[in-house]
N, C-alpha and C positions, 0 to 999 in steps of 0.2 A: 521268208519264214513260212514254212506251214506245222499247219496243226491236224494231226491224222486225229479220226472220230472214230472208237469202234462201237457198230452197233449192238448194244446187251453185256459186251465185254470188253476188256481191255486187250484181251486176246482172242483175235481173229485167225481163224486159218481158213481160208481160201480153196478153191471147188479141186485146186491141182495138189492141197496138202500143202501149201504155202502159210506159215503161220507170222506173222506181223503182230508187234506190240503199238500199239495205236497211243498217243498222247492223251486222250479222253476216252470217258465213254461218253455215250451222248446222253445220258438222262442228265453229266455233268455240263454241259453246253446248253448255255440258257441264252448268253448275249450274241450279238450278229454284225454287231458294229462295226468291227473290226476287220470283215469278212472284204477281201478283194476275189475270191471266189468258191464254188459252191462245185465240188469234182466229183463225181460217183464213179466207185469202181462196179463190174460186171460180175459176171458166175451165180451160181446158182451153188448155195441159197442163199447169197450175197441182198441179191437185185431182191429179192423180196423179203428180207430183214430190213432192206433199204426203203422199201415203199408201206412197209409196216409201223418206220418208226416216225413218231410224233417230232420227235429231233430234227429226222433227217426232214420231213416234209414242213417244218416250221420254218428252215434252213433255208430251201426250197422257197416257199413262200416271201420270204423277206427277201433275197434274192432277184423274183421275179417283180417286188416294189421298188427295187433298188437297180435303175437300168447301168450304175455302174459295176454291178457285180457279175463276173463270170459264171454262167453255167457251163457244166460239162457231164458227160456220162459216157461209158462206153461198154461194149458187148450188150448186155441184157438189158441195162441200168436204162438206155433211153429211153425202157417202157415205164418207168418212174417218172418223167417229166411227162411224157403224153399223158399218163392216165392225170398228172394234174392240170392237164390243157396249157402246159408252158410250151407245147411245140406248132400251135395253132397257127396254120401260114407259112412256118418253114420249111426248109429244106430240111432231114434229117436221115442217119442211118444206124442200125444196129446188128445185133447177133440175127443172121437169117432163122426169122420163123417168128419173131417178135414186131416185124412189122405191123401188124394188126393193133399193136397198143401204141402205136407215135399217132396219137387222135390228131385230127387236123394238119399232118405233118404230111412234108410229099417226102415219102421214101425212096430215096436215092441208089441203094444198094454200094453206093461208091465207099473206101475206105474209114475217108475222116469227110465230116461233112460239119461247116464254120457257116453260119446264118447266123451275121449279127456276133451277138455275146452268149451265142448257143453256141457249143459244140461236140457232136455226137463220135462215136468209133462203133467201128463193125464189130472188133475182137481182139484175142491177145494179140493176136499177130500184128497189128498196127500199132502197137503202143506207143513205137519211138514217134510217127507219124503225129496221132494224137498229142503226145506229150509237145511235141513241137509247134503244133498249132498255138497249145495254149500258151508256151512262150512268147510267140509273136502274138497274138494276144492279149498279153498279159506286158510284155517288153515292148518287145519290135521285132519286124521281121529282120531285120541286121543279125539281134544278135540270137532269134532261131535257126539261122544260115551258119553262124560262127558254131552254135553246140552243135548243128549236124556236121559239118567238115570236124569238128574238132574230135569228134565221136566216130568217125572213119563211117559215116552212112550212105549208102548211094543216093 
């Protein structure tokens, strides 16, 4: 089960004109309990509606008290965990030219980069990549293996 958050609206469109109707907005998301993980999507001005909002970085927060909760971010978005020091020590990677904000992170430049219950994406172009990480993550790596065969991915 997930539950999509949009930031300020319930209708998001995205940096490529991509418009998504999100299940909340987040002034509505007060509780975290329930939370098996914490996903930020990327683009611009996404990643900084995301690092503006009290929601998102509460989310964040609880998250980072909660070591069974997934993090994840990808393209721009890892600069939202660095600037709140949740990448301090890892491995991590984002949209090149955002390095500079994974504070205490060693930048990898690699595609999808997994440290722990972090895990980072360079861009759209990784996404099946990412998304599959967080399967096995979140699942098992068995059955990340079965939706990429099943999904025809190399």
């Amino acid at each position: 089960s997930v539950t999509t958050v949009g930031v300020g609206n319930r209708e998001i469109t995205g940096s490529h004109n991509i418009t998504v109707i999100a299940d909340l907005v987040d002034t509505e998301l007060t509780d975290f309990s329930d939370a098996i993980a914490v996903i930020l999507p990327g683009g611009l001005p996404g990643t900084t509606n995301l690092a503006a909002s009290n929601t998102v970085n509460a989310a964040l927060e609880y998250a980072a008290r909660h070591p069974d909760i997934l993090i994840a971010a990808i393209c721009a978005a890892p600069s939202v965990l660095g600037e709140l020091g949740l990448l301090q020590g890892l491995k991590a990677t984002c949209y090149p030219g955002y390095e500079q904000a994974l504070a205490g992170a060693k930048a990898t430049g690699n595609a999808v980069e997994r440290d722990g219950r972090v895990i980072t994406g360079k861009g759209a172009g990784v996404t099946v990549d990412f998304a599959l990480t967080i399967v096995s993550a979140l699942c098992s790596d068995e059955k990340a293996k079965s939706l990429k065969e099943a999904m025809q991915c190399r």
